[in-house]
Biopython code that builds the backbone (N, CA, C, O; Angstrom):
import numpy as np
from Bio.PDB.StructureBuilder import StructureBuilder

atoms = [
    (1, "UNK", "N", (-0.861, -5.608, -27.394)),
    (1, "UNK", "CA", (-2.125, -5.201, -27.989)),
    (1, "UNK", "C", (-1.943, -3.830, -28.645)),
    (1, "UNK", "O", (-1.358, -2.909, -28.074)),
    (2, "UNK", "N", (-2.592, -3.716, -30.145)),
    (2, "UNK", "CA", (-2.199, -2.520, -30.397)),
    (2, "UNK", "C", (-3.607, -1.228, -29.787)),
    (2, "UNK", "O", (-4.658, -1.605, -29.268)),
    (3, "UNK", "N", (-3.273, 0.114, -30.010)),
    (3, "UNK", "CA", (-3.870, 1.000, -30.205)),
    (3, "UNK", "C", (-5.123, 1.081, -31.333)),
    (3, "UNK", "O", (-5.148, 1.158, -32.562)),
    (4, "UNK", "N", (-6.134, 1.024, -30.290)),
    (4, "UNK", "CA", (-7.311, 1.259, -31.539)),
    (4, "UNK", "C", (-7.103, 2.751, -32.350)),
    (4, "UNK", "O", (-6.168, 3.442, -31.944)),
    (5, "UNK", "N", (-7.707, 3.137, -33.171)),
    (5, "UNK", "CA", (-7.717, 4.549, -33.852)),
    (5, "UNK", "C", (-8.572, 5.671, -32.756)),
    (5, "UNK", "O", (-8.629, 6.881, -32.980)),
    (6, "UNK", "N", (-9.195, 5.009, -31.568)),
    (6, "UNK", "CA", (-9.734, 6.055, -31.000)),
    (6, "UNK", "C", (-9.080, 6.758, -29.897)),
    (6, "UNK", "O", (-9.272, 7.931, -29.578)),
    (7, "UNK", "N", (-8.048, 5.664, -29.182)),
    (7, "UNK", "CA", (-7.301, 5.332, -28.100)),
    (7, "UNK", "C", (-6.007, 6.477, -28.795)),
    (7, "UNK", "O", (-5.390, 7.340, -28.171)),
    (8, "UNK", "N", (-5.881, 6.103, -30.327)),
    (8, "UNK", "CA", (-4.453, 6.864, -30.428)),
    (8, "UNK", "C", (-5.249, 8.543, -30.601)),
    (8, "UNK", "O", (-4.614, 9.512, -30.184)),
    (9, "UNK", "N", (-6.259, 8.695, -31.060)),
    (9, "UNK", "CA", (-6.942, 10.435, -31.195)),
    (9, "UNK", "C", (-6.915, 10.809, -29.849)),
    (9, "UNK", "O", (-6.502, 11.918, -29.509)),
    (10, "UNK", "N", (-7.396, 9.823, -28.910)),
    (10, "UNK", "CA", (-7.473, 10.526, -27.373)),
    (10, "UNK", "C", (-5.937, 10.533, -26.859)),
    (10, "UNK", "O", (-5.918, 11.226, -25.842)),
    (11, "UNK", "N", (-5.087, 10.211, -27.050)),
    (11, "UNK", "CA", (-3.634, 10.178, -27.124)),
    (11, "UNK", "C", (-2.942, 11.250, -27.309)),
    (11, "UNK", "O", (-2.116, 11.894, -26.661)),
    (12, "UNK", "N", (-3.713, 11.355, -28.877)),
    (12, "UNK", "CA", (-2.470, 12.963, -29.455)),
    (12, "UNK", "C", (-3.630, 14.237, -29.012)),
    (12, "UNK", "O", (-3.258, 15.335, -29.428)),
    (13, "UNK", "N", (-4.829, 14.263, -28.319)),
    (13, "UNK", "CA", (-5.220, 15.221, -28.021)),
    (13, "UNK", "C", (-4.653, 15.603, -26.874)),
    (13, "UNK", "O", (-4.305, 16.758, -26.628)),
    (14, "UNK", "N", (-4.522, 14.486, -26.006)),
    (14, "UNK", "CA", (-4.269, 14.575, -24.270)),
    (14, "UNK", "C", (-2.703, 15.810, -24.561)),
    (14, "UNK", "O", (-2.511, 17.021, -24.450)),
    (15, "UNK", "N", (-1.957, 14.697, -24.933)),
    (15, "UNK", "CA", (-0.459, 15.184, -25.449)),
    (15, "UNK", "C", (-0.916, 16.682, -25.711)),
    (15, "UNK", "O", (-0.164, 17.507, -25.192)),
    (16, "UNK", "N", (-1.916, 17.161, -26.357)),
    (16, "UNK", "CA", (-1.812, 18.555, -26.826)),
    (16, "UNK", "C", (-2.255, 19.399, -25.701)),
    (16, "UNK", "O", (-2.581, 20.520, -26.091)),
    (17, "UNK", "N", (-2.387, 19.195, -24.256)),
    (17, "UNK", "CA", (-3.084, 19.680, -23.254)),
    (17, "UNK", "C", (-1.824, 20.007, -21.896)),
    (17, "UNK", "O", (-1.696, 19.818, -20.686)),
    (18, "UNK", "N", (-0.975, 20.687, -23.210)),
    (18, "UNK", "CA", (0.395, 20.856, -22.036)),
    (18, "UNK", "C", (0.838, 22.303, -22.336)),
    (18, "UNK", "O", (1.115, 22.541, -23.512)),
    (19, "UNK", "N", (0.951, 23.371, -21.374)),
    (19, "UNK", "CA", (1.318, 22.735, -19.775)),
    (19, "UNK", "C", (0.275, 22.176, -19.445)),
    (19, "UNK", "O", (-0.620, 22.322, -20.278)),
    (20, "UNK", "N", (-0.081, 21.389, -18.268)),
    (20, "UNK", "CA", (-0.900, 20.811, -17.257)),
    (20, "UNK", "C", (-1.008, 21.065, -15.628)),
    (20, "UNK", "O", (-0.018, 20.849, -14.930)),
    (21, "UNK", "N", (-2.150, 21.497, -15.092)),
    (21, "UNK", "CA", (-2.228, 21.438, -13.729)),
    (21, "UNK", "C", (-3.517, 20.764, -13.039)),
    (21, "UNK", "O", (-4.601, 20.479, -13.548)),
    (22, "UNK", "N", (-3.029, 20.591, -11.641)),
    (22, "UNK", "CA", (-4.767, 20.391, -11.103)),
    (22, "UNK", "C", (-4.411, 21.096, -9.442)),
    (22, "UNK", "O", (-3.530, 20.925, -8.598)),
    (23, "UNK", "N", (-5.734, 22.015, -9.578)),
    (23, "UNK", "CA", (-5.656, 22.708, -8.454)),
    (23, "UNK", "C", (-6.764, 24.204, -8.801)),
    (23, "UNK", "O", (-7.685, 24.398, -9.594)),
    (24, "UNK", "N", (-6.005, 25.142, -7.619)),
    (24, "UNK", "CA", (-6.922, 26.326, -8.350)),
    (24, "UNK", "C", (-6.259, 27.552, -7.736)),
    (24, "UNK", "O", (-5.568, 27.247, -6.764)),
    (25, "UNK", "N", (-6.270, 28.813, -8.016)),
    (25, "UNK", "CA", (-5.262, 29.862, -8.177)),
    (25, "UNK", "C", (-6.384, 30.784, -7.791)),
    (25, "UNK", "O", (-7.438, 30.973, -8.399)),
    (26, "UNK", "N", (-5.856, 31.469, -6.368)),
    (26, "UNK", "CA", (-6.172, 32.564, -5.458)),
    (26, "UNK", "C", (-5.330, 33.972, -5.893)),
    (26, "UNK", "O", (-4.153, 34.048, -6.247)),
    (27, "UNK", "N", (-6.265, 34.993, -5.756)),
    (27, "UNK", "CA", (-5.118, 36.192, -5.041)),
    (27, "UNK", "C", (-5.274, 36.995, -4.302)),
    (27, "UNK", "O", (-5.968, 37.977, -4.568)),
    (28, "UNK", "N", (-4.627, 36.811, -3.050)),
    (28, "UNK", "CA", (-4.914, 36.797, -2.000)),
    (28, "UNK", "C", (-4.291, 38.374, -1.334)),
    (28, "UNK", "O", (-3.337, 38.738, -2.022)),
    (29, "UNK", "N", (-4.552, 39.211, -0.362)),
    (29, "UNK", "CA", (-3.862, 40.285, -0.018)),
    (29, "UNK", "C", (-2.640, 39.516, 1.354)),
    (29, "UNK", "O", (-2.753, 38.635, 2.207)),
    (30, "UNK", "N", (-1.621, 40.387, 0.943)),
    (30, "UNK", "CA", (-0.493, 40.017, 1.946)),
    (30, "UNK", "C", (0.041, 41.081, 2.864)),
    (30, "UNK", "O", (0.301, 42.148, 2.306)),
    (31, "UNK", "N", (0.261, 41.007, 4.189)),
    (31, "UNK", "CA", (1.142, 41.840, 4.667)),
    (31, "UNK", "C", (2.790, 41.731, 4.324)),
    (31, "UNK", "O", (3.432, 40.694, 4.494)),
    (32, "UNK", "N", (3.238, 42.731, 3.915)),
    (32, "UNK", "CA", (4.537, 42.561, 4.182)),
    (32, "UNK", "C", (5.237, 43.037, 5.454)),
    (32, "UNK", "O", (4.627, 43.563, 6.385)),
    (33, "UNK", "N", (6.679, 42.799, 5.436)),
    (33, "UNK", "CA", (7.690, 43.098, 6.719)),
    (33, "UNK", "C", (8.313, 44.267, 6.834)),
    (33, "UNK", "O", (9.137, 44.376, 7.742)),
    (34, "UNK", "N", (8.090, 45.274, 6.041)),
    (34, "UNK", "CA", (8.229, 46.360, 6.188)),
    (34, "UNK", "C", (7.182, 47.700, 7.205)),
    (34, "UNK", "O", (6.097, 48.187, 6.886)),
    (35, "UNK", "N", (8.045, 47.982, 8.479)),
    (35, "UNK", "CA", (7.830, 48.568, 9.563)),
    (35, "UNK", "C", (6.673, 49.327, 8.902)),
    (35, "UNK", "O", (5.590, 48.743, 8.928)),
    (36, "UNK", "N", (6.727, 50.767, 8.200)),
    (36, "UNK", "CA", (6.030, 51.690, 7.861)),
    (36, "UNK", "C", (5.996, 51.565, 6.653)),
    (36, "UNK", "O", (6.764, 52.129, 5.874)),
    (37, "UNK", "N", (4.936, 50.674, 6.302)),
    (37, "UNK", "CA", (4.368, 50.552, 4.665)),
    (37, "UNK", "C", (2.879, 51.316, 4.872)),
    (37, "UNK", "O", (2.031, 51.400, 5.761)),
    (38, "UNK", "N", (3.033, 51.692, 3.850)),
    (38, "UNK", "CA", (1.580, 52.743, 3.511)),
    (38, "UNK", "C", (0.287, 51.849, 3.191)),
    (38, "UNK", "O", (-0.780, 52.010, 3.785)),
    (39, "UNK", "N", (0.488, 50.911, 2.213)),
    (39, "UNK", "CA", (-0.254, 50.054, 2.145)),
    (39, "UNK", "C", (-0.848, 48.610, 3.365)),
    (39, "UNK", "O", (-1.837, 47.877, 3.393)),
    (40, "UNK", "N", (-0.009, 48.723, 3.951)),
    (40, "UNK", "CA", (0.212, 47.676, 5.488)),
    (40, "UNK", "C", (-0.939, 48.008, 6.187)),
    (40, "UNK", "O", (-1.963, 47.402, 6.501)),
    (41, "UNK", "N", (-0.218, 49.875, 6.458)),
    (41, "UNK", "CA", (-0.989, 50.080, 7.974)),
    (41, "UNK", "C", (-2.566, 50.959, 7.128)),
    (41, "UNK", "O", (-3.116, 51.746, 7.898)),
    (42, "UNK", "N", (-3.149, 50.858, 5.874)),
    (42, "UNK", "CA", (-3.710, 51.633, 5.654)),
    (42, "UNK", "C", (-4.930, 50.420, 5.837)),
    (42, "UNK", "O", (-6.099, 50.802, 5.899)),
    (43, "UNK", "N", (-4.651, 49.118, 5.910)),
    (43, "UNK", "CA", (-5.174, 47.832, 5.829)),
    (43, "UNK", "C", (-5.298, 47.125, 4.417)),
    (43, "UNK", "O", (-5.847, 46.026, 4.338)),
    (44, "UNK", "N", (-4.665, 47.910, 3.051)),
    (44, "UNK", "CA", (-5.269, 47.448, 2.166)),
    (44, "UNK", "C", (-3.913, 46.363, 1.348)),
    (44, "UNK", "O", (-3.972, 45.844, 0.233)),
    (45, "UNK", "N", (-2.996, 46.303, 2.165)),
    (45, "UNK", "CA", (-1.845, 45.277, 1.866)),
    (45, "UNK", "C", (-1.444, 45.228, 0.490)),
    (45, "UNK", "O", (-1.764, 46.260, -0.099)),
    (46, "UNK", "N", (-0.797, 44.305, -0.293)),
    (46, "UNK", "CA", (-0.193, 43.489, -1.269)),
    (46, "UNK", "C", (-0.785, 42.773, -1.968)),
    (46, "UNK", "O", (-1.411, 41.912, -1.351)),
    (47, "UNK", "N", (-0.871, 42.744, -3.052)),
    (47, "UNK", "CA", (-1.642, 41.412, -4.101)),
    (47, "UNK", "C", (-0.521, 40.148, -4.411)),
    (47, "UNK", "O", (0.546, 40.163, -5.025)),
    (48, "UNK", "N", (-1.173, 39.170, -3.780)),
    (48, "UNK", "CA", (-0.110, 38.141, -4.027)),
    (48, "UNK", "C", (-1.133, 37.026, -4.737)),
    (48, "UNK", "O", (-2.353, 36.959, -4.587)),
    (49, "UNK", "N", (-0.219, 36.111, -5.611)),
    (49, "UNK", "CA", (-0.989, 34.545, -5.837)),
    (49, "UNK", "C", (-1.070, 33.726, -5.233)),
    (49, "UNK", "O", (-0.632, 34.038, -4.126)),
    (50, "UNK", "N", (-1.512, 32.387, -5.259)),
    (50, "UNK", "CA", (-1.362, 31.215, -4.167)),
    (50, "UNK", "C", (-1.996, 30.228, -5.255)),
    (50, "UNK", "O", (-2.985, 30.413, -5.965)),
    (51, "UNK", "N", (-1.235, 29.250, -5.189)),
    (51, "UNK", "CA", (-1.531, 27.926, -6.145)),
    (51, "UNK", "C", (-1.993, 27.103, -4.953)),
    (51, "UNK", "O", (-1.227, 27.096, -3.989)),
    (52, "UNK", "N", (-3.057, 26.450, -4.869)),
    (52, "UNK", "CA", (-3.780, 25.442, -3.997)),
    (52, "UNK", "C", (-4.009, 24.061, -4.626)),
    (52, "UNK", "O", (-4.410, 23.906, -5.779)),
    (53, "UNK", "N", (-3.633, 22.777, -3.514)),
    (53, "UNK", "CA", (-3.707, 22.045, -4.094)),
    (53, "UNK", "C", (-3.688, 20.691, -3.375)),
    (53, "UNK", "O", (-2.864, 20.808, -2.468)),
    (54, "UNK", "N", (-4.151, 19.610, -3.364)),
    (54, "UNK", "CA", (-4.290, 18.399, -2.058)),
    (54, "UNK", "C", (-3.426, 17.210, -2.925)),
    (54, "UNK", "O", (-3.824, 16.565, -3.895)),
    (55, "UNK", "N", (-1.955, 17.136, -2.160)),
    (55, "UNK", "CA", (-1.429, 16.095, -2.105)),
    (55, "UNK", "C", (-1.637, 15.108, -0.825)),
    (55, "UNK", "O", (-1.181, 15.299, 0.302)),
    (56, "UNK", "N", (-2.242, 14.271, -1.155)),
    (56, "UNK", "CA", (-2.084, 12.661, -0.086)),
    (56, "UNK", "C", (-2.959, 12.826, 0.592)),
    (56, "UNK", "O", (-2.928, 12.177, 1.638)),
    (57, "UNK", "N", (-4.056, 13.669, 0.386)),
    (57, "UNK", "CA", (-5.421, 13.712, 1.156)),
    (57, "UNK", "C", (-5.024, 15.320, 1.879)),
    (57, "UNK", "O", (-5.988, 15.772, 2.498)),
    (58, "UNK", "N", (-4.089, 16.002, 1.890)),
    (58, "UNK", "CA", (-4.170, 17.145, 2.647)),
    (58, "UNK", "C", (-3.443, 18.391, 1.699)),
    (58, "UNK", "O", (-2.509, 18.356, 0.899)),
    (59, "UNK", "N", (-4.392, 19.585, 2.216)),
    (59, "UNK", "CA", (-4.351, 20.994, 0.989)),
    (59, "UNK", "C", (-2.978, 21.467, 1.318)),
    (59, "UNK", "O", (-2.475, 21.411, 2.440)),
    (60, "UNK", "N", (-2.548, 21.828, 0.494)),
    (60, "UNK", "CA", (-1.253, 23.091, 0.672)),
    (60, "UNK", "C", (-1.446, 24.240, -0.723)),
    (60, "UNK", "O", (-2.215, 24.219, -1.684)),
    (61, "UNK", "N", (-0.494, 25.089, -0.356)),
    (61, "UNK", "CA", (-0.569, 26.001, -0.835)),
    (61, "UNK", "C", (1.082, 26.965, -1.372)),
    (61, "UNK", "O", (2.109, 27.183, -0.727)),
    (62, "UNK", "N", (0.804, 27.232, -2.379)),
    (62, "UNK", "CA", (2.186, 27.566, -2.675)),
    (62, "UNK", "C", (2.169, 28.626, -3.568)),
    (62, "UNK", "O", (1.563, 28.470, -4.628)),
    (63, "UNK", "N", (3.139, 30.458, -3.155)),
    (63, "UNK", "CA", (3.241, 31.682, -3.559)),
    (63, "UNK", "C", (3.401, 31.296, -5.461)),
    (63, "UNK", "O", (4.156, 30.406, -5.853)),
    (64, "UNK", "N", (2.786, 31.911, -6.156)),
    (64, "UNK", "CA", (3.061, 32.010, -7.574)),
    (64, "UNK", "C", (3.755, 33.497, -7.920)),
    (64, "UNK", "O", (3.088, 34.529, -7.854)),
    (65, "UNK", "N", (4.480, 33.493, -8.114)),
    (65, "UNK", "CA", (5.027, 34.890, -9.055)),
    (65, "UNK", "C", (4.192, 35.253, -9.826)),
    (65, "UNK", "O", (3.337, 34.558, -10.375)),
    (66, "UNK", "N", (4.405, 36.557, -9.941)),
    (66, "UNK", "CA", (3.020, 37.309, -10.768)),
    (66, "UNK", "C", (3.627, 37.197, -12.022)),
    (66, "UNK", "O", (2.907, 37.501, -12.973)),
    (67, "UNK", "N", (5.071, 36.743, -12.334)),
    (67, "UNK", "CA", (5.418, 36.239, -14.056)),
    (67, "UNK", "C", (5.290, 35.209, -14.163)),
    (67, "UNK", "O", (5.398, 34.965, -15.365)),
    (68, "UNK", "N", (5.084, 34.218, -13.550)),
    (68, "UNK", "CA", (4.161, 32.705, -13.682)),
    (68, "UNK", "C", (2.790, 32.679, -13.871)),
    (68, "UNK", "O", (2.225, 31.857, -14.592)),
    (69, "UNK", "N", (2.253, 33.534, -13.259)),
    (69, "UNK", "CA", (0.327, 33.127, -12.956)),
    (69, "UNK", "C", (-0.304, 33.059, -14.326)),
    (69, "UNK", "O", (-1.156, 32.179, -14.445)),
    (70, "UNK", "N", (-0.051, 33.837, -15.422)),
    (70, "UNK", "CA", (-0.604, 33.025, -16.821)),
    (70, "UNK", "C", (-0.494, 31.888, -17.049)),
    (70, "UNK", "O", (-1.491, 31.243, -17.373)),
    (71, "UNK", "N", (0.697, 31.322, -16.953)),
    (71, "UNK", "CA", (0.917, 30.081, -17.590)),
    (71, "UNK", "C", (0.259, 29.141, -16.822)),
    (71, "UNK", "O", (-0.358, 28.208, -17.337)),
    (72, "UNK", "N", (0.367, 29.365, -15.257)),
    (72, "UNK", "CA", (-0.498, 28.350, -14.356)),
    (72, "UNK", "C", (-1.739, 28.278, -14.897)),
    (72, "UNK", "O", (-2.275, 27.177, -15.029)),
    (73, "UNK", "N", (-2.468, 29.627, -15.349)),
    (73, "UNK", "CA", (-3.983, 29.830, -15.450)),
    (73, "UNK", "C", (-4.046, 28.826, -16.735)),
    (73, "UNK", "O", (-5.036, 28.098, -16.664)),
    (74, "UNK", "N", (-3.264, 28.607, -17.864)),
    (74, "UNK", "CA", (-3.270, 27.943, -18.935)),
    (74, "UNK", "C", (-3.454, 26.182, -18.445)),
    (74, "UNK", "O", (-4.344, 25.375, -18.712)),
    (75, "UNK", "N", (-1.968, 26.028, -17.484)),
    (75, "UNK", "CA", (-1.888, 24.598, -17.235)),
    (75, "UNK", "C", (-3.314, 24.316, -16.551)),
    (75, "UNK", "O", (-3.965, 23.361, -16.974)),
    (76, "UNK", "N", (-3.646, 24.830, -15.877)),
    (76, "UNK", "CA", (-5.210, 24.816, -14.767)),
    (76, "UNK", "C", (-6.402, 24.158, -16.018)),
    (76, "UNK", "O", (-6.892, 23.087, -16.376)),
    (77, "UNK", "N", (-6.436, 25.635, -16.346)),
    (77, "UNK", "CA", (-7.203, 25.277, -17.924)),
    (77, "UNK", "C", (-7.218, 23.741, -18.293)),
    (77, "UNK", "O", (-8.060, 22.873, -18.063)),
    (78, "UNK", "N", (-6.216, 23.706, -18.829)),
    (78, "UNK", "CA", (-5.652, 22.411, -19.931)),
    (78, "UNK", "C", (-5.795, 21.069, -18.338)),
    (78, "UNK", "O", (-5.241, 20.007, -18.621)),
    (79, "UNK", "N", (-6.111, 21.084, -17.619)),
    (79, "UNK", "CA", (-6.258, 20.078, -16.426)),
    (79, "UNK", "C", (-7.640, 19.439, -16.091)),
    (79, "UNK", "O", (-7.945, 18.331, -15.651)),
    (80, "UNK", "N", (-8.662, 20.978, -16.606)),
    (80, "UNK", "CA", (-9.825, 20.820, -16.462)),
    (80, "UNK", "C", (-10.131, 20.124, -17.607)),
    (80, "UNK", "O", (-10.596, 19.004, -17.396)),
    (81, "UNK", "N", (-9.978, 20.534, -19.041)),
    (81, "UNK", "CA", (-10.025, 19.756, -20.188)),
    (81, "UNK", "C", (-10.182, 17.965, -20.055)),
    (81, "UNK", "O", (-11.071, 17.134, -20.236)),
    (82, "UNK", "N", (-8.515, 17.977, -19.560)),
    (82, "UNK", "CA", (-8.293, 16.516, -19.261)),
    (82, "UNK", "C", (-9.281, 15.642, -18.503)),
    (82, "UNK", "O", (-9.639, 14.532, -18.899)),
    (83, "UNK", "N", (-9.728, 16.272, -17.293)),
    (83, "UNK", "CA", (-10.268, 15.638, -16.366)),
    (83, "UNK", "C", (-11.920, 15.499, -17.077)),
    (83, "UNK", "O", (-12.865, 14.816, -16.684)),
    (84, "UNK", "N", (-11.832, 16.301, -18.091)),
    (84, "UNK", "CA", (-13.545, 16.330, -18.606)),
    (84, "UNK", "C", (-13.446, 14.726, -19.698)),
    (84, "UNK", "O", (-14.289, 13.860, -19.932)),
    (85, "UNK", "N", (-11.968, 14.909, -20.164)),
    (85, "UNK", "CA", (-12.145, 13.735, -21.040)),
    (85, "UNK", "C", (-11.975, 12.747, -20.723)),
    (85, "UNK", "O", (-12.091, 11.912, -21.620)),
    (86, "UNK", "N", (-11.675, 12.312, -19.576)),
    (86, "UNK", "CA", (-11.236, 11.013, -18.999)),
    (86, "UNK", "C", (-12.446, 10.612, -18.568)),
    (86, "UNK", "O", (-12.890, 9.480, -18.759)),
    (87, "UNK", "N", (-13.297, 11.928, -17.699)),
    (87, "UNK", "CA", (-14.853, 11.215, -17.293)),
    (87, "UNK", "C", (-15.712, 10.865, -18.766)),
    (87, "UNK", "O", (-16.638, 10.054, -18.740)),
    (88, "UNK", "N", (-15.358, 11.472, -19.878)),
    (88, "UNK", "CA", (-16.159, 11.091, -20.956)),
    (88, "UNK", "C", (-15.295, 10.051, -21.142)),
    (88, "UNK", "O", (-15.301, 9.898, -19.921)),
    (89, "UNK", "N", (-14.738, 9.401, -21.426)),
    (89, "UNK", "CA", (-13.877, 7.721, -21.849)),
    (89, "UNK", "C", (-14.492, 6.959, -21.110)),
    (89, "UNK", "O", (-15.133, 5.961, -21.441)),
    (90, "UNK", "N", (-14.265, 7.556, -19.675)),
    (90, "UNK", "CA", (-15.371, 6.463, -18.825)),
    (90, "UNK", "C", (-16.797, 6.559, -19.379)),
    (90, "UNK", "O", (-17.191, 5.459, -19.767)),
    (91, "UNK", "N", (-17.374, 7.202, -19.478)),
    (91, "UNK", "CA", (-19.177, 6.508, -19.917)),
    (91, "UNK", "C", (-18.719, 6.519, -20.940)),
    (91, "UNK", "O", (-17.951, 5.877, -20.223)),
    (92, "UNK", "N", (-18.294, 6.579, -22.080)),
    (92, "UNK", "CA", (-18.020, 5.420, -23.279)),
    (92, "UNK", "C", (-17.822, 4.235, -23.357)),
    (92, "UNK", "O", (-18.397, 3.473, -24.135)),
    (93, "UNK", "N", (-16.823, 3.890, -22.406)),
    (93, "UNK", "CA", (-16.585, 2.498, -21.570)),
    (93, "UNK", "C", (-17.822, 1.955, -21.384)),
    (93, "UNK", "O", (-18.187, 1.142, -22.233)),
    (94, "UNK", "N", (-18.464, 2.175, -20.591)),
    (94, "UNK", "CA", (-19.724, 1.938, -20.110)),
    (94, "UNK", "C", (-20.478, 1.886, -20.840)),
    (94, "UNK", "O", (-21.205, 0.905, -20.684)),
    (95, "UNK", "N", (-20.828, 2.776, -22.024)),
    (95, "UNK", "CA", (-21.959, 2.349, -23.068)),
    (95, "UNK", "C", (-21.478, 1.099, -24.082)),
    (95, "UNK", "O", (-22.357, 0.409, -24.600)),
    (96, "UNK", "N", (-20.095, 0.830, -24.347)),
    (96, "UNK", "CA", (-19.989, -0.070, -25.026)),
    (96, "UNK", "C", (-19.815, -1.550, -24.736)),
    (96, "UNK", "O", (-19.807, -2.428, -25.599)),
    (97, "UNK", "N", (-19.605, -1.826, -22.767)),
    (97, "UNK", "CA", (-20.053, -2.728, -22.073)),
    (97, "UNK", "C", (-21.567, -3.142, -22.582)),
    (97, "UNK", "O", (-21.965, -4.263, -22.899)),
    (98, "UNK", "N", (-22.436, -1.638, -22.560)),
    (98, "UNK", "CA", (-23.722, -1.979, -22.656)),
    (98, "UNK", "C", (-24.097, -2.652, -23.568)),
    (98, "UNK", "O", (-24.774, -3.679, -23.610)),
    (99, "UNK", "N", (-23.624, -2.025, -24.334)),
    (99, "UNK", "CA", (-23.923, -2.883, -26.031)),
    (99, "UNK", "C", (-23.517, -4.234, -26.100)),
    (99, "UNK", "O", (-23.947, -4.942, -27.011)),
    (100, "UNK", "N", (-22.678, -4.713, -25.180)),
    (100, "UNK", "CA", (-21.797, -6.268, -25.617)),
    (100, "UNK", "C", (-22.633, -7.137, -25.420)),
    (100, "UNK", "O", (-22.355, -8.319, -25.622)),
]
sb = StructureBuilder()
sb.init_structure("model")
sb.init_model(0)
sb.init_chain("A")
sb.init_seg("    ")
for serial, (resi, resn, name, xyz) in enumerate(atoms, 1):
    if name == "N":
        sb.init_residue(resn, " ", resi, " ")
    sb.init_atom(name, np.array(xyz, "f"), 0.0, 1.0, " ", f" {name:<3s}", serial, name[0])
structure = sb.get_structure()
């Protein structure tokens, strides 16, 4: 079966929605392992990232480098996009059931 003309626009848009993620991006304060840190014992710790995210029904969580966290924030972005257009395909679906 071929590609209707709407199927191939939602195609080369999706394609344009890369990088890609799904999840959501914390930053969180950290202790580090250093005995006499100034920042440690003053209580006000470390700025770290954390990428969050539920594989197989259960959350995990995983350190981002602070020279990664743009690009995540982009793929995140570009995830939400996706997920907006797939629920719009679905009620399109649905309105053109209606019509049949």
């Amino acid at each position: 079966m071929k590609n209707s003309n709407a199927q191939e626009k939602w195609i080369k848009k999706a394609a344009n929605l890369w990088p890609i993620a799904k999840g959501s991006l914390r930053e969180v304060k950290k202790s580090c392992s250093q005995k006499n840190c100034k920042a440690c014992l003053s209580g006000k710790r470390h700025p770290a990232w954390l990428f969050t995210y539920y594989l197989d029904g259960k959350q995990h969580s995983k350190h981002v480098p602070k020279s990664e966290v743009e690009i995540l924030k982009k793929a995140l972005e570009n995830g939400r996009k996706l997920e907006r257009m797939i629920l719009e395909s679905g009620l399109r679906l649905l309105d053109e059931e209606k019509r049949k």
